[in-house]
Structure formats: C-alpha cells, structure tokens
Backbone bond lengths (Angstrom), bond angles and torsions (degrees), N, CA, C in turn:
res aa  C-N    CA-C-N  psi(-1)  N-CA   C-N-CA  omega(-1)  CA-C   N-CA-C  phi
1 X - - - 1.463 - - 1.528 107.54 -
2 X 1.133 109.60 117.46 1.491 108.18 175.36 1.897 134.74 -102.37
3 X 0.731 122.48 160.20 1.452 119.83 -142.93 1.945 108.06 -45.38
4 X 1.102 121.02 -27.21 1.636 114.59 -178.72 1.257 93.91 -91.07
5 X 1.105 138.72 -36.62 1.492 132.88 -172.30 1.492 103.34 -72.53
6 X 1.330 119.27 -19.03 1.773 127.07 171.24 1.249 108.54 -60.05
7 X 1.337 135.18 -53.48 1.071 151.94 -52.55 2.197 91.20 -154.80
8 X 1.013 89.01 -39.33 1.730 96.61 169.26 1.778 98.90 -88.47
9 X 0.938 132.95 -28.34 1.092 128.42 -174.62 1.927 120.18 -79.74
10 X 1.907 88.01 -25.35 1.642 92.20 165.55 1.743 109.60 -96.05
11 X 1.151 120.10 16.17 1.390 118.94 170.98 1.742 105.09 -80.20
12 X 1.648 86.65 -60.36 2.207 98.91 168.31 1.430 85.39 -27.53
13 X 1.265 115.15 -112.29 1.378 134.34 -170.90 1.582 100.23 23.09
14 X 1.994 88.58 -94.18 1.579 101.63 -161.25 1.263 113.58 -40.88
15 X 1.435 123.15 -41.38 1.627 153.12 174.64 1.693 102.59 -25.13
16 X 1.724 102.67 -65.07 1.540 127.94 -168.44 1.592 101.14 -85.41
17 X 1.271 134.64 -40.76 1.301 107.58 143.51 0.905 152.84 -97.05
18 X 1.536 127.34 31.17 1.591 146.18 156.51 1.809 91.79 -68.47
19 X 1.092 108.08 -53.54 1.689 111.49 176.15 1.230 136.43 -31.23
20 X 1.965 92.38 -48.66 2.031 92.35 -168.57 1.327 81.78 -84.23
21 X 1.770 130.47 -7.11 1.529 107.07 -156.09 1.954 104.53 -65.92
22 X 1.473 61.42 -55.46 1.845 86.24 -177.14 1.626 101.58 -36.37
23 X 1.464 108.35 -62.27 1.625 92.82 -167.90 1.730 117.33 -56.89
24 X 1.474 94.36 -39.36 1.309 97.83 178.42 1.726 116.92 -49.60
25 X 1.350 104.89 -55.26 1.574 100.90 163.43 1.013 132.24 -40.87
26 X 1.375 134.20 -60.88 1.353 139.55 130.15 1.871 127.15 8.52
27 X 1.210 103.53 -77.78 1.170 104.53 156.23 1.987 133.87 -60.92
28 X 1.572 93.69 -25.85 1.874 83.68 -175.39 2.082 94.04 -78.79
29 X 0.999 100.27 -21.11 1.800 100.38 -167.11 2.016 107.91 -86.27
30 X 0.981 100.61 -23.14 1.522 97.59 155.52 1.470 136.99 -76.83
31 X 1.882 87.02 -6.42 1.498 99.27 -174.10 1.544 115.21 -128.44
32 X 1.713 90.49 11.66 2.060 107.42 143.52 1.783 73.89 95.27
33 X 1.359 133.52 5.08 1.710 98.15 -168.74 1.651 86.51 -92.92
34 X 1.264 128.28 105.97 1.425 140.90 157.73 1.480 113.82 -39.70
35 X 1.076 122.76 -76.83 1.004 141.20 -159.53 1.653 121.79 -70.27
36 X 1.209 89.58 -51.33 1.899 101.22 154.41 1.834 131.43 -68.01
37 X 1.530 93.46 -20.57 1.419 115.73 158.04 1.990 124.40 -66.27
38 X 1.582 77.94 -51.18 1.786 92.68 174.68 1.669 119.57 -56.79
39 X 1.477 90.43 -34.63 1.692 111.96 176.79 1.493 113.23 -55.92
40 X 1.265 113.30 -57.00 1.200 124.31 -160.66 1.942 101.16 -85.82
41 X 1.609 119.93 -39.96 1.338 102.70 171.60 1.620 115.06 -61.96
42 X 1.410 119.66 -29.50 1.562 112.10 -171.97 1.791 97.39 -82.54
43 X 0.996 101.20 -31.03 2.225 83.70 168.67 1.387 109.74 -63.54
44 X 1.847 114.52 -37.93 1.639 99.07 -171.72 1.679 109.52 -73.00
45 X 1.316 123.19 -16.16 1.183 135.35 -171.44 2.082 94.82 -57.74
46 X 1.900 76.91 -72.99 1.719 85.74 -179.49 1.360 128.77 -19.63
47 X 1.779 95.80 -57.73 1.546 105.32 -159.35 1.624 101.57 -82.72
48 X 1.751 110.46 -15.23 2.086 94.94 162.28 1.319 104.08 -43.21
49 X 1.831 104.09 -73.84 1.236 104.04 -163.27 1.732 122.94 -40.69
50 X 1.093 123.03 -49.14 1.320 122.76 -179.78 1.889 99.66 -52.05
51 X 1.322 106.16 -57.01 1.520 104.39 175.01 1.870 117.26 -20.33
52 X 1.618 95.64 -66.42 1.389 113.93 -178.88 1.119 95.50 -45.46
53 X 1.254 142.76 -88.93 1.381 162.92 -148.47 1.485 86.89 -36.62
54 X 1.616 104.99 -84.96 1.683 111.31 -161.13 1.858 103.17 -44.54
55 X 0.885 132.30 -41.20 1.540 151.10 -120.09 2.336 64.92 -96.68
56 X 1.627 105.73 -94.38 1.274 107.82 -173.57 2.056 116.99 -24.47
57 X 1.263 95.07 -67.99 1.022 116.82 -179.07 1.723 110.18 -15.65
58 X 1.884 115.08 -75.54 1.077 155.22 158.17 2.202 108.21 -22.40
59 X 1.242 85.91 -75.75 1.653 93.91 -176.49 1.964 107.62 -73.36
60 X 1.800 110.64 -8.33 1.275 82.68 175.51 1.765 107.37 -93.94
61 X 1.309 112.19 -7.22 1.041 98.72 155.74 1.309 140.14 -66.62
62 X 1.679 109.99 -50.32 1.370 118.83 -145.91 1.643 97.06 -106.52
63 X 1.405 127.01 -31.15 1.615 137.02 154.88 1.703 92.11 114.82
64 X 1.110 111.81 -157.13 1.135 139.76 -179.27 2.172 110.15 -63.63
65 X 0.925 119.23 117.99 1.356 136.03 -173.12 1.704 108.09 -79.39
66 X 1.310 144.23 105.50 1.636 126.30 -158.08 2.047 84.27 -90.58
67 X 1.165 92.08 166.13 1.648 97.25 -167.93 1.989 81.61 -103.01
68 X 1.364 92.98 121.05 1.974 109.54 170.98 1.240 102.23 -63.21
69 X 1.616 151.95 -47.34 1.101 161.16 -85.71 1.859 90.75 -109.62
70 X 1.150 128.02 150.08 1.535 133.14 149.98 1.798 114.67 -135.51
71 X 0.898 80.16 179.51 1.538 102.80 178.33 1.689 117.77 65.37
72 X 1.075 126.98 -104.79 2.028 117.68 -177.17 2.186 100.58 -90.15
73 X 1.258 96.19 -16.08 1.397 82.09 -152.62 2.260 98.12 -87.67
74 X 1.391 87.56 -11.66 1.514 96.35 -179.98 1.863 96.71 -68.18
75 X 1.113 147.32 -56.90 1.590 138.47 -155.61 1.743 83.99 -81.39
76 X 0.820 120.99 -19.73 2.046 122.94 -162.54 1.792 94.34 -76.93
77 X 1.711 100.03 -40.91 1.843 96.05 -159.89 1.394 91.41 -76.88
78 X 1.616 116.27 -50.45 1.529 127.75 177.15 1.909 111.98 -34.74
79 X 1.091 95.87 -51.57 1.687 102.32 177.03 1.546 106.33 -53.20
80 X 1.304 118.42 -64.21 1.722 139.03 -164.00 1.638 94.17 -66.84
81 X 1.247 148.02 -35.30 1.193 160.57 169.98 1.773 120.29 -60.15
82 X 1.304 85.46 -40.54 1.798 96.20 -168.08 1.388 96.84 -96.11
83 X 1.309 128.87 -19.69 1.415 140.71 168.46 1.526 104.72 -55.04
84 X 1.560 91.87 -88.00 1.758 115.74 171.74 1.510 106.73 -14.63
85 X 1.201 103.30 -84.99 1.436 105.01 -177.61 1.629 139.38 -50.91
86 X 1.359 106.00 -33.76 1.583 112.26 143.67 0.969 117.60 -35.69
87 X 1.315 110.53 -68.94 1.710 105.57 -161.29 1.131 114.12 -93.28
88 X 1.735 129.16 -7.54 1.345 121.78 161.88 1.670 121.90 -48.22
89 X 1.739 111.03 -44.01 0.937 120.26 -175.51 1.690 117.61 -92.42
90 X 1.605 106.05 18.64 1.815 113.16 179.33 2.037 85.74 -113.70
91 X 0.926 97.40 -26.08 1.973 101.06 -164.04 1.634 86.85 -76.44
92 X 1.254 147.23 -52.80 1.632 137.64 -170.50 1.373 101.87 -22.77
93 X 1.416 102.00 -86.69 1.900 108.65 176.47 1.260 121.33 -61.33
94 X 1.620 128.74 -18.16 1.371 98.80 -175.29 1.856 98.56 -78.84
95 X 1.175 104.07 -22.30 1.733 115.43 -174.58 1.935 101.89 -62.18
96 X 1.065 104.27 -45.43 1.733 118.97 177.21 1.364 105.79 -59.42
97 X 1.532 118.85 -68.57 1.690 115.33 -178.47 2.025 103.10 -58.00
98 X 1.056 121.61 -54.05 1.330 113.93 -173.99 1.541 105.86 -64.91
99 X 0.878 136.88 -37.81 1.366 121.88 156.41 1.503 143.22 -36.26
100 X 1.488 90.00 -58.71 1.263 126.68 149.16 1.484 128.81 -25.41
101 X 0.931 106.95 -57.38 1.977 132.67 -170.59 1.472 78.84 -87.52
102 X 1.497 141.23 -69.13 1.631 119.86 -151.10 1.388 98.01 -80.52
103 X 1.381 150.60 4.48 1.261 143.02 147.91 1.461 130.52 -56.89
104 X 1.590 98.42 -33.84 1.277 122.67 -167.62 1.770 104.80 -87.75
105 X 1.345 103.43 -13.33 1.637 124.22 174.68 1.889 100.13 69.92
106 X 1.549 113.99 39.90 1.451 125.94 -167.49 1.626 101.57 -109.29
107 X 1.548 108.07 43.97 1.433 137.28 175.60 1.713 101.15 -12.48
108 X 1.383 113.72 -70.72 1.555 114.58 -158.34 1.605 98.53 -71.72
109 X 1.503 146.33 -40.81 0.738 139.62 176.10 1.829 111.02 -74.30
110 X 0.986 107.85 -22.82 1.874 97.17 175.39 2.020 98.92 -74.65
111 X 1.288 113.21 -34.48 1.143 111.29 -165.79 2.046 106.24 -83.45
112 X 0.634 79.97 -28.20 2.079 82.02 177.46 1.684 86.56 -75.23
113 X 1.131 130.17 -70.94 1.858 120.07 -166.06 1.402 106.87 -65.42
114 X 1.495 143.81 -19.47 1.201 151.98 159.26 0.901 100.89 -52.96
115 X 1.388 146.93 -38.45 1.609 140.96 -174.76 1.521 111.24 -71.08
116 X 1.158 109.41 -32.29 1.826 121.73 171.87 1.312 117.44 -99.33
117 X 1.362 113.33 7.00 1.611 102.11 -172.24 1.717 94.73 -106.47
118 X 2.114 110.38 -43.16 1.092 111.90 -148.03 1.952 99.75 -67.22
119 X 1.400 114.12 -46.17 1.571 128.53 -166.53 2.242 85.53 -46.44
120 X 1.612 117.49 -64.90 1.092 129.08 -160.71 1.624 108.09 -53.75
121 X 1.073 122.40 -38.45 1.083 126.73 165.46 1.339 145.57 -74.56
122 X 0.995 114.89 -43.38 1.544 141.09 120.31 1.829 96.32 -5.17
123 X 1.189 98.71 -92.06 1.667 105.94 -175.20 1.390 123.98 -40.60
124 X 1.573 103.51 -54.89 1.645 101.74 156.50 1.405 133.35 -36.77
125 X 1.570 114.81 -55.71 1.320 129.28 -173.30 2.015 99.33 -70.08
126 X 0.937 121.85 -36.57 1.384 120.08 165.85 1.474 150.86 -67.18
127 X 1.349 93.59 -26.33 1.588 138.39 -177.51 1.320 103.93 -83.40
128 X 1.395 115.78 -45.83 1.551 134.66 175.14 1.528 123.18 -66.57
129 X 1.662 109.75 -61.20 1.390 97.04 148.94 1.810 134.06 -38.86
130 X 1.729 101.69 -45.02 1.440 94.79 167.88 1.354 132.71 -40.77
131 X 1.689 90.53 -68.49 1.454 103.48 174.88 1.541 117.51 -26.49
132 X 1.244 119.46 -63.46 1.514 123.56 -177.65 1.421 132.48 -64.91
133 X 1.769 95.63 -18.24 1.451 111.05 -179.41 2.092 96.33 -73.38
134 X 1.437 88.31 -55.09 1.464 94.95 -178.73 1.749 120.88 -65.31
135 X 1.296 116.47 11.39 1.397 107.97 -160.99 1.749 99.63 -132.80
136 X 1.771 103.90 -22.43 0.950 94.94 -177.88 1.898 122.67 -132.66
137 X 1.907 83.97 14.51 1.909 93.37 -163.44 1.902 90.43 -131.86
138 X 1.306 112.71 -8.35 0.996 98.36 -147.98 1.906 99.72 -101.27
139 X 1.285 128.90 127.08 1.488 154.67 -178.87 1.136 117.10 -71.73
C-alpha cells in the first residue's frame, strides 16, 4: 500500500479517534475535571483539522471512490453517506461557535450549543469511520 492509497485509511483513524476523544471529553466534564476536559476537546479539534487536511488531500488526488457494494447494503451505505455529509458540513461552525464561546470563558452559552454540537459530531466522526469501513473493507 503506498502512501495515498494509505491515506483514506488515516482519515478512519483520525475519524475513530476524534470519537473516543469526544466521548472521553464528555465524560471528564460531567465529572467537573475542566481542564482535562479542555485538553481533550482541543486534541479532538486538532485531529478534525488534520482529518480535513488528510480527507482533501486524498480525494484531490484520487476523486470520488464509486461504492462496489449491491444488494440491501448499497441504499444502507447511500443513507449513512448522505447523512455523514450533511452534517459534516453543518458540524464545521457549530464546532467553531462552541469553541468559540468556551474561549471566550461564555460557559452557559458554550454549554446549551455543546448539547447540539457534541451528539452531531460524535455522529460524523462515526458515520465516517463507517463510511470507509463500508466502502473500502466491506465483501
């Protein structure tokens, strides 16, 4: 496998750990550790961006990927895909303003849009691993 053909496979990755980050965040901030919370949302932040990066990078080479798949699981990937991508591109800004607001130390307002950003994102970063599981592992 050579390095662009790697290269969707380190998107999964960042994808699957933007995921535990998030949950992990999730969990340290219900459990008052702020600061170890803050830690872990600015790594999941990071590793979007790297996501983006690898993710662009990848398709401006290689283009559009056709999905091999037939029979029930082809309208199933199509569904999980048309999802994904919606909300990949609604999660940028809500991820930017909620960021945004806990920089600004504007606690009650980062935490009311955190309630809609974390589930949406979450989904993205999961949905995404799918996608690739299903597009590029799947028989």
């Amino acid at each position: 496998m050579n390095g662009l053909t790697a290269l969707h496979t380190v998107t999964a990755t960042l994808n699957a750990a933007t995921a535990a980050l998030l949950l992990l965040g999730y969990r340290l901030i219900r459990q008052k550790r702020i600061a170890a919370h803050t830690r872990c949302m600015l790594a999941a932040c990071a590793l979007s961006v790297a996501f983006l990066v690898s993710y662009v990078t990848y398709h401006a080479q290689v283009g559009a990927t056709p999905f091999p798949g037939r029979g029930w699981v082809r309208p199933v990937y199509f569904a999980i895909l048309i999802s994904h991508t919606t909300l990949a591109i609604v999660i940028v800004p809500l991820v930017g303003r909620t960021l945004y607001l806990a920089l600004r130390r504007r606690f009650h307002e980062h935490e009311h849009i955190a309630r809609v950003t974390l589930p949406l994102w979450l989904y993205v970063s999961v949905t995404g691993v799918v996608v690739y599981w299903l597009l590029y592992h799947w028989t």
